[in-house]
Structures are given as structure tokens and as C-alpha cells.
C-alpha positions in Angstrom: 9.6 37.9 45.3 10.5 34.4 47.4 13.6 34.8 48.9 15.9 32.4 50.6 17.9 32.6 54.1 20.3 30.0 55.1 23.3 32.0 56.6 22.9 30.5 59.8 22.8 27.2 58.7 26.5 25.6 60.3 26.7 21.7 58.1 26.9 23.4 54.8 29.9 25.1 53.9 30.7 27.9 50.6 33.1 25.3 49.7 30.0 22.7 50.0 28.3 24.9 47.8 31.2 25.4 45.6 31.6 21.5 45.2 28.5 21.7 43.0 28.8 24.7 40.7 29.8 22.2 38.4 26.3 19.8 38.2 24.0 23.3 38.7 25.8 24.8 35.3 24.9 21.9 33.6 21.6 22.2 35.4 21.0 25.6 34.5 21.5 25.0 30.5 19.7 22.1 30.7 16.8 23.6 31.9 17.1 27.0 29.8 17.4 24.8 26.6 15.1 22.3 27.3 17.7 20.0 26.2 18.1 17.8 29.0 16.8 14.3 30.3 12.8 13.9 30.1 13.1 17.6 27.7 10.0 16.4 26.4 8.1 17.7 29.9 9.2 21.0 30.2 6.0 23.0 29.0 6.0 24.5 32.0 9.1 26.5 31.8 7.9 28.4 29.5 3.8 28.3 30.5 3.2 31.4 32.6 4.0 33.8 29.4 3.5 31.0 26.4 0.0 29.5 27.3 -3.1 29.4 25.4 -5.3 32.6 26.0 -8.4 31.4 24.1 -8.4 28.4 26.2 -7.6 30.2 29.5 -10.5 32.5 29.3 -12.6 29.1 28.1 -11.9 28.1 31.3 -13.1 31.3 33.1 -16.0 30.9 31.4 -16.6 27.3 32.2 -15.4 28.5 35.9 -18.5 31.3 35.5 -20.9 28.9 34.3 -20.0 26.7 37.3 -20.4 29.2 39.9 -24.0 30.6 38.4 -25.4 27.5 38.1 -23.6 24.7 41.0 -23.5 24.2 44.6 -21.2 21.7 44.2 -18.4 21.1 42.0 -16.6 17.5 42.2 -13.1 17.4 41.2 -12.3 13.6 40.1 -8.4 13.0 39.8 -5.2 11.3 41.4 -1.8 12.8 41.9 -1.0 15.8 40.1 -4.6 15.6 38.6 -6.1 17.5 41.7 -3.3 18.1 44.9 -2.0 21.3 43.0 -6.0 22.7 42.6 -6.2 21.8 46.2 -3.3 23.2 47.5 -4.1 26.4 45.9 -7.7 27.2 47.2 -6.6 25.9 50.5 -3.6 27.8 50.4 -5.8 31.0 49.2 -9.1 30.3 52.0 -8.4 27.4 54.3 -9.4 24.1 54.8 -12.7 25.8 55.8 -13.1 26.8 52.1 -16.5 24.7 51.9 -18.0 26.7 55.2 -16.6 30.1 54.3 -17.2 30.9 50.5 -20.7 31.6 50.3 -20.4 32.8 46.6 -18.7 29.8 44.9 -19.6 26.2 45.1 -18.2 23.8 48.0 -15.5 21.5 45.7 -14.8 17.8 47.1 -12.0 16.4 45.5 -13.0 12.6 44.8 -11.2 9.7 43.0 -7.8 9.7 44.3 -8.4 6.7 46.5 -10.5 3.2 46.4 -12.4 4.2 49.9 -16.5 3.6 49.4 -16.9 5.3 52.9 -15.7 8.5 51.7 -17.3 8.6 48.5 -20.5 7.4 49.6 -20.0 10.7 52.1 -19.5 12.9 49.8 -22.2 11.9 47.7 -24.2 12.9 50.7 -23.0 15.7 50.8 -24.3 16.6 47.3 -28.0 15.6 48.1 -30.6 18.5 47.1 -27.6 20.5 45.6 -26.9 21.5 42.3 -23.7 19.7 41.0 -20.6 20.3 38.5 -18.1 17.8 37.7 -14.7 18.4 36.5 -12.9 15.4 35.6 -9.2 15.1 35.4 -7.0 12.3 33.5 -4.7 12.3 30.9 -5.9 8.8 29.7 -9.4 8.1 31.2 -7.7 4.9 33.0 -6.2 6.0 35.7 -8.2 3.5 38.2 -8.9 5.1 41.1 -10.2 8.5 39.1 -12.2 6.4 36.7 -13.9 4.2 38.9 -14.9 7.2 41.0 -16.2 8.6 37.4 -18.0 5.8 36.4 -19.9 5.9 40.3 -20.4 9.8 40.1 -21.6 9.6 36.6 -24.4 6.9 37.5 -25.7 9.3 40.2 -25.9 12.2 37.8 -27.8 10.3 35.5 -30.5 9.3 37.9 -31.1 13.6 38.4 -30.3 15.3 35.1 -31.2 14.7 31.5 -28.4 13.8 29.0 -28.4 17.6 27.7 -28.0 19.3 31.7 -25.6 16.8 31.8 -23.3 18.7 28.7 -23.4 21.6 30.6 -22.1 19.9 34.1 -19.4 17.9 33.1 -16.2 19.4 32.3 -13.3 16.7 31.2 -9.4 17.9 31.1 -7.8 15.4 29.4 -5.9 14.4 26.6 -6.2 16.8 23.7 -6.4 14.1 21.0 -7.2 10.8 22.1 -7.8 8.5 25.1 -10.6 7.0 26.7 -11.9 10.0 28.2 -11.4 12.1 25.0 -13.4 9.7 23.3 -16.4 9.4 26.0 -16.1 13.2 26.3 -16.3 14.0 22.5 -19.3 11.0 22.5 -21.8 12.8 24.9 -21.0 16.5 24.3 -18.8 17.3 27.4 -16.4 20.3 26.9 -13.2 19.5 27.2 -9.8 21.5 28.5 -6.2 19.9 27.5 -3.3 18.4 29.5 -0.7 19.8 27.6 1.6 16.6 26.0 4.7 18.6 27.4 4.0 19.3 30.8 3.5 15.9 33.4 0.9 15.9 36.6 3.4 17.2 39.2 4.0 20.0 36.9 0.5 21.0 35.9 -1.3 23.2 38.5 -0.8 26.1 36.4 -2.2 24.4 33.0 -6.4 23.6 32.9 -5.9 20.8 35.6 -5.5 23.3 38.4 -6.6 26.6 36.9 -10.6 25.1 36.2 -11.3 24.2 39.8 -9.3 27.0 41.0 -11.4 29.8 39.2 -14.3 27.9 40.3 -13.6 28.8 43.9 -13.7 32.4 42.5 -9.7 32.9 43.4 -7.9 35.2 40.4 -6.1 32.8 38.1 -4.8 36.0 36.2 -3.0 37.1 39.7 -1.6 33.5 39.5 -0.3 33.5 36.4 1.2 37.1 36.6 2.8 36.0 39.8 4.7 32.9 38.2 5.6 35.0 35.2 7.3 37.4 37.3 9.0 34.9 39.1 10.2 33.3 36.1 11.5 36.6 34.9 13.7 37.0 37.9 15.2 33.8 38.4 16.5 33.5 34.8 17.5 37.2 35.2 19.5 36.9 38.2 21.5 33.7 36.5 23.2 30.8 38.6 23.2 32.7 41.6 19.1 33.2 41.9 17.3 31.9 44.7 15.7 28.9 43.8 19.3 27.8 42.6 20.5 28.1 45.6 18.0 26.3 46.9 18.7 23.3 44.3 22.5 23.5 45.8 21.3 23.5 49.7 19.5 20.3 49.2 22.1 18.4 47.5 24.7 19.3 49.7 22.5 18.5 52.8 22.0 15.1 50.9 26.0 14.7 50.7 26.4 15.0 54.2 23.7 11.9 54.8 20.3 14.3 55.3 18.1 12.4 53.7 15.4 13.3 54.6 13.7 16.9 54.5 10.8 18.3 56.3 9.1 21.2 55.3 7.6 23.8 58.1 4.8 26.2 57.7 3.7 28.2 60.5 -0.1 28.4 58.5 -2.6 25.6 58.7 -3.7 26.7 55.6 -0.6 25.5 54.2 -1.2 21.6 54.9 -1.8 20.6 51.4 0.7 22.8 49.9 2.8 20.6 51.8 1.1 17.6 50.2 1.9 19.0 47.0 5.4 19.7 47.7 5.8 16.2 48.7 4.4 15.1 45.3 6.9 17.6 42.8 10.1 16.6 44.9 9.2 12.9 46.1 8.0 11.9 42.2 11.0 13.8 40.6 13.7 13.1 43.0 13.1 9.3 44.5 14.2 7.0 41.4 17.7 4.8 40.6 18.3 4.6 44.8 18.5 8.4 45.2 17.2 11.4 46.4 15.7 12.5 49.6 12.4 11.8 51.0 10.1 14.7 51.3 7.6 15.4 54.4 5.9 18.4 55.9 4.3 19.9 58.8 2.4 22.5 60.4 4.0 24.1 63.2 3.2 25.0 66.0 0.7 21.8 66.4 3.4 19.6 65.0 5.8 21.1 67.5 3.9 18.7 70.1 4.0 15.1 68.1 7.1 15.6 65.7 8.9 18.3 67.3 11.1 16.1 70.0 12.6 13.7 67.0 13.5 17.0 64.9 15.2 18.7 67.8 17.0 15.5 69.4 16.2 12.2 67.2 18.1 10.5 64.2 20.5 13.5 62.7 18.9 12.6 59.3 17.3 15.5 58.3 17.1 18.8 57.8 14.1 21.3 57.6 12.8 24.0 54.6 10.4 26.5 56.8 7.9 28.1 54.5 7.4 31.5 55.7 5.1 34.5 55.2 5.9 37.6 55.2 2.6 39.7 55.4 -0.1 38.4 57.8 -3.7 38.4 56.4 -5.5 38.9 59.4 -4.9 40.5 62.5 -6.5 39.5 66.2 -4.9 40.4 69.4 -5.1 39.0 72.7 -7.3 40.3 75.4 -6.5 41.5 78.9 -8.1 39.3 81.7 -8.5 41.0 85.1 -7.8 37.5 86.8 -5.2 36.1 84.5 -5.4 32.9 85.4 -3.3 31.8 82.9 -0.6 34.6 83.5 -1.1 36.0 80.0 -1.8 39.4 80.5 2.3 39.9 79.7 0.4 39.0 75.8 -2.2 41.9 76.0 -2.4 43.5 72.4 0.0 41.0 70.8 -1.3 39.8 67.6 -1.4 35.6 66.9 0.6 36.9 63.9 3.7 38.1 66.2 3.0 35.7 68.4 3.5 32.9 65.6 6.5 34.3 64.1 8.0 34.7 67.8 7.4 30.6 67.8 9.3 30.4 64.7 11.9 31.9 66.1 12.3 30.3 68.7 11.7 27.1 66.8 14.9 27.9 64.8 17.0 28.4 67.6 16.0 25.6 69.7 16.4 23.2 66.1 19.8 24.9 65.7 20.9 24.5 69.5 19.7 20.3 68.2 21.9 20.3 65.3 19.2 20.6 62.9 19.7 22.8 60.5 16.9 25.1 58.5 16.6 26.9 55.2 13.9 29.5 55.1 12.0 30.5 52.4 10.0 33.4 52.4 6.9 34.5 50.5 5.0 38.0 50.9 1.3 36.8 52.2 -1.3 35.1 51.1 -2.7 35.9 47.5 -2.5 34.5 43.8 0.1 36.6 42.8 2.6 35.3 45.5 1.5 32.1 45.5 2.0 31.9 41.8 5.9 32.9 42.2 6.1 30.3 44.7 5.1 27.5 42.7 7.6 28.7 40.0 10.3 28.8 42.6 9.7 25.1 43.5 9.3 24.2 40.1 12.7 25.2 39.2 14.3 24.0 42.1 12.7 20.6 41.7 13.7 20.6 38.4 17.7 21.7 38.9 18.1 19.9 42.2 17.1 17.0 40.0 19.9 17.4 37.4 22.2 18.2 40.0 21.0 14.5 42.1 21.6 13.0 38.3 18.2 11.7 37.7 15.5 12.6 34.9 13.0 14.7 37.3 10.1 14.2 35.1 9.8 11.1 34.6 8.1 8.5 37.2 9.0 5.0 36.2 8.4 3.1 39.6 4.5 3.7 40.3 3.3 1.4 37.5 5.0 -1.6 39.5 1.9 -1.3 41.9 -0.9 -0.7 39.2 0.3 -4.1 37.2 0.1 -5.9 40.8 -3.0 -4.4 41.3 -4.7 -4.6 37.8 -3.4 -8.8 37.7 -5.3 -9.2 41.7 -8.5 -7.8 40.2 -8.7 -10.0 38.2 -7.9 -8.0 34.7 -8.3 -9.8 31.3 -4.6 -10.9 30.1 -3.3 -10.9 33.4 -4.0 -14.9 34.4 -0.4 -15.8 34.8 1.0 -13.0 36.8 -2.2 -13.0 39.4 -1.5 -16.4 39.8 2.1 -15.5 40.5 0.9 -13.1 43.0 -1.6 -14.9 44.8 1.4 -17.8 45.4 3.6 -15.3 46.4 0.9 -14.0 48.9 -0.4 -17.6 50.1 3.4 -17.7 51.3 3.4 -14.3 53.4 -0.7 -15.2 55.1 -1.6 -12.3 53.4 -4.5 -13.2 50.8 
């Protein structure tokens, strides 16, 4: 089970703590009622025991299919539409995954950015293979993911008839309308469902992340048994559980002008966890002038570019180190009979106990700095762990939300650059407002 430590952390006081009993019991029934603001996204409170069976073992099928007949699959989506699928199979096999897995397909996630150079690489990539597409969008419009569609579909047509094509293309969308629903029901695709009630940030657990996921032949029944469980706990152990607590932490390090949190893992494979985490909190938390800005980092290699401004720079943050427990792997160091580098002190240490003695240290030296660190620990790396610690991040997203007094699933700020956008291309309606624009950038040099 993830568990919390942050009795050594000095800023916060039990009175801190106390301060906000008030905002997490409101929290709390909020979230167990799915009565509160933006109730209409909270699908995923319930998911890990209330999902669709005939439809998850649709997509194990599908994941099957994919495996016996691709050596590549493409994932196109933005946001929530692919970082949760990619933080998982990193998270589960490294960034490596491509070189290591011999008995899945390599997966390139595509269409979450406008760059041709890395498209156009990736579609090298693919030459002579045997390719899967999985394409993830509520709507179909989402512009970077559909443009990155349209190109990927274009190359597919020039290599497979339109009847291979039905069996390589996989849409996860809408389950009852949208652009994509409608192309996908036109030419036969099979299609898996964004639930209405559970948004992007929220959806790794749903068909978004779970297709890709099985693909890379990782145990999405582990997953889902691991978030179930720690669903279980949390709302058995009441106001006092872990994630909670987390929720409270956050807030109060907010209060006292942290606004800004880093989180720390000590495993490379973590990176894009990281990326998600930034997504979940960053998206729920940053809206009417509040919340706090979410980065991460690997340590120890971040220790070397980030690490002097987190010991000794601007006292305006604190740091969340991800921890695990279990080590997956085990390789020692070797003796040297000429030591040059007077490590022979290290012989038969494992990296492992070498890398938690760095987070120790790390701690202490961050303390001695006046930053201050919550820990949060999971066992190792496998579904089942990494399913409760999704559901432990959900939950604290979601009630150190309430507590901050924002909606945490909605995102009303990230449409102001799509309508900029959208008017600059050129779209049809748009006239006045890219005329606007292009004023306002003739002013700045910037056109």
C-alpha cells in the first residue's frame, strides 16, 4: 500500500494541519458523494470496481490482435489522451521499452505536438514494419492529434487495403457522436469509449490507457486490482488515510508561500510518470489565480543541474520524493585491484543501496537548506503497485482541489490558446479575431 512520511518535515505544524480539517471534511463528502463541483467527472472514483468487463476484455483482445499481427503500434493523442499510457509502460520497462520488448510491438506516441521533424522520424521508423494505430480523442478535433491522424492515415492507405485497414485501426473516442465516431463507424474501425464522466487527466485507467498499455503486454488486470485495493483502503481508513494527508500537506505548504512543488524519483523510469503528475495536479489545481505549479525530476542526475537552487535558491518550494520500496534488479559493484577511483570501500554494494543512500543524503542536505520533503512510498515496480499509486494521486488531486476551492476537473484556460491559434490559421468564421491578432502581433515584431 503507498504510504506517506513527513514527520521530519519542520514548516508544517499539527496545528497547520488542524487549520484545514475544516475544507478536507467538506472535501471528503464531496468526493464520496460525488456531489461536489465538476460531479459530473468523477467516473473514476468508482472505475477500478464499476467498469465495463465486456469492453475491458474487448480491449485485451484488440491488445492480442495487436501484438500477433504489429511491429508497430502508434498511439495518436494529446494530454491525458496518451501521457497516462506512457507513463505506465515506461514506468513498468523503461524508456528503453522499444529496444527491450522483443514480444510486443515498439509504441511511438505521435500527435501531441505540431513538429514535422518528429513525425516524419517516426514514420521512419515504421518503414518495412507491420503497423497498428490506436487513436485517442474524445471529439476527433483536437488539432494536434487530428492532424497527425489525417498524415498517419494517408501513409496507411498507400500500404494496406481498406479491409487490413479495419483490423489496424483502433479509435477511443466518444461513445456516441463526434467526428471521430462518425469516421470510425464510416470505415469499419472498432471503437473503445471515453467514458462522458471521467475527463483526460483522469482516464489512464479507462480504454485511453489500458489499450496501449495491454499492447505492450504489461497485466492491466494487476492494474486494476491494484487501484481497487487502494480505493478500498483509503475510504476505509476515513479522513485520516494517506492520500488525505497528502491533500492537507500541500495546502498548508501553499499557505506558507510554497508554491511551487517538485516531485523526486530516484528511477529514470519514472520521468514520464512525472510528466503525468504534472498534467493531474497542474490541470486541476492552476485556475482562478491559485494553486501550485507542479514539476519533477530524476534524481541523482538532476542533483547536478537543479539540485543547487532546491538546496539554497528561492524558499518557494517544497519537494514530494517518489520512492520504491522493493528494487527490481540487483547489480553490485566490483572490486578493482588498482582502484583508481578509490571505490573498492563500494565492493558488493548494490546501485539499489547505493541509490537509496543518495536519497538519504539528499533529504538531509534539502533539510539542512530549509527545504522541506514529503515522501511517498510505493512497494516496486509492477501493475498492481502502480495501479494503487495512480489511485493515491487521484484522490489527492481531487481533495487537495476542494480544499485550494477550485473545481479540479474542469480546465477552462486551455481553449484561450486554441481560439488564437485556430483564428492565425486561418479558420473559416474567425476573420475578425485573426485580424485582431495579427494587429496586436505587428505591434510586438512578432508576425
Amino acid at each position: 500500500m503507498v504510504k506517506l512520511r513527513y514527520a521530519h518535515i519542520k514548516s508544517i505544524t499539527e496545528e497547520d494541519l488542524a487549520a484545514l480539517k475544516a475544507p478536507l471534511e467538506a472535501a471528503d463528502g464531496k468526493i464520496r458523494n460525488k456531489n461536489g463541483e465538476g460531479a459530473e467527472y468523477t467516473g473514476w472514483i468508482d472505475l477500478p470496481v464499476n467498469y465495463d468487463r465486456d469492453e475491458f476484455n474487448r480491449i485485451k483482445a484488440a491488445a492480442e490482435l495487436i501484438r500477433s499481427n504489429s511491429d508497430v503500434l502508434l498511439v495518436v493523442g494529446i494530454g491525458g489522451s496518451y501521457l497516462g499510457a506512457r507513463a505506465v509502460i515506461e514506468f513498468l520497462y523503461s524508456a528503453y521499452y522499444n529496444q527491450i520488448k522483443k514480444d510486443a510491438p515498439e509504441i511511438y506516441f505521435i500527435g501531441n505536438s505540431f513538429s514535422g521533424d518528429e513525425l516524419t522520424q517516426v514514420l521512419s521508423l515504421c518503414e518495412g514494419k507491420r503497423i497498428s494505430v490506436n487513436v485517442v480523442s474524445k471529439s476527433g478535433t483536437t488539432t494536434e492529434s487530428a492532424v497527425a491522424f489525417r498524415l498517419v492515415r494517408s501513409y496507411l492507405e498507400k500500404r494496406y487495403t481498406g479491409e487490413e485497414l479495419k483490423r489496424r485501426i483502433f479509435a477511443t473516442t466518444d461513445k456516441r457522436a463526434g467526428a471521430l465516431k462518425e469516421l470510425a463507424d464510416k470505415e469499419g474501425y472498432e471503437c473503445f469509449v471515453i467514458p462522458d464522466d471521467i475527463g483526460g487527466r483522469f482516464s489512464v485507467l479507462t480504454a485511453v490507457g489500458l489499450l496501449p498499455i495491454a499492447a505492450s503486454g504489461a497485466d492491466i488486470d494487476a492494474l486494476m486490482a491494484g487501484a481497487a485495493a487502494c480505493r478500498e483502503h483509503l475510504f476505509a481508513e476515513g479522513l485520516g488515510n494517506a492520500a488525505y494527508t497528502y491533500a492537507l500537506l500541500r495546502n498548508a505548504f501553499l499557505q506558507k508561500g510554497r508554491t511551487v512543488e517538485v516531485l523526486a524519483s530516484y528511477e529514470p523510469s519514472f520521468r514520464y510518470m512525472g510528466e503525468w503528475f504534472k498534467q493531474l495536479f497542474g490541470e486541476s489545481e492552476g485556475k482562478d489565480k491559485k494553486g501550485i505549479f507542479p514539476s519533477s525530476v530524476i534524481f541523482s542526475s538532476d542533483l547536478h543541474s537543479l539540485g543547487q537552487f532546491i538546496q539554497d535558491g528561492n524558499p518557494i518550494l517544497f519537494e514530494t520524493v517518489c520512492r520504491q520500496v522493493s528494487a527490481s534488479e540487483e547489480i553490485a559493484v566490483p572490486f578493482d585491484e588498482q582502484d583508481t577511483d578509490n571505490l573498492n570501500y563500494l565492493e558488493g554494494v548494490s546501485l539499489n543501496a547505493i541509490n537509496n543512500k543518495a536519497l538519504l543524503g539528499t533529504l538531509l542536505a534539502h533539510a539542512d537548506g530549509g527545504t522541506d520533503s514529503i515522501i511517498v512510498e510505493y512497494e516496486g515496480k509492477n501493475e498492481f503497485s502502480l495501479g494503487e499509486l495512480i489511485y493515491f494521486m487521484f484522490i489527492s488531486c481531487a481533495a487537495s482541489g476542494y480544499i485550494l476551492g477550485v473545481n479540479p476537473f474542469d480546465q477552462p484556460g486551455v481553449e484561450a490558446y486554441k481560439k488564437n491559434m485556430f483564428a492565425l490559421l486561418g479558420k473559416p468564421g474567425s476573420e475578425k479575431k485573426r485580424a485582431e491578432l495579427e494587429n496586436r502581433l505587428n505591434l510586438l515584431m512578432l508576425k
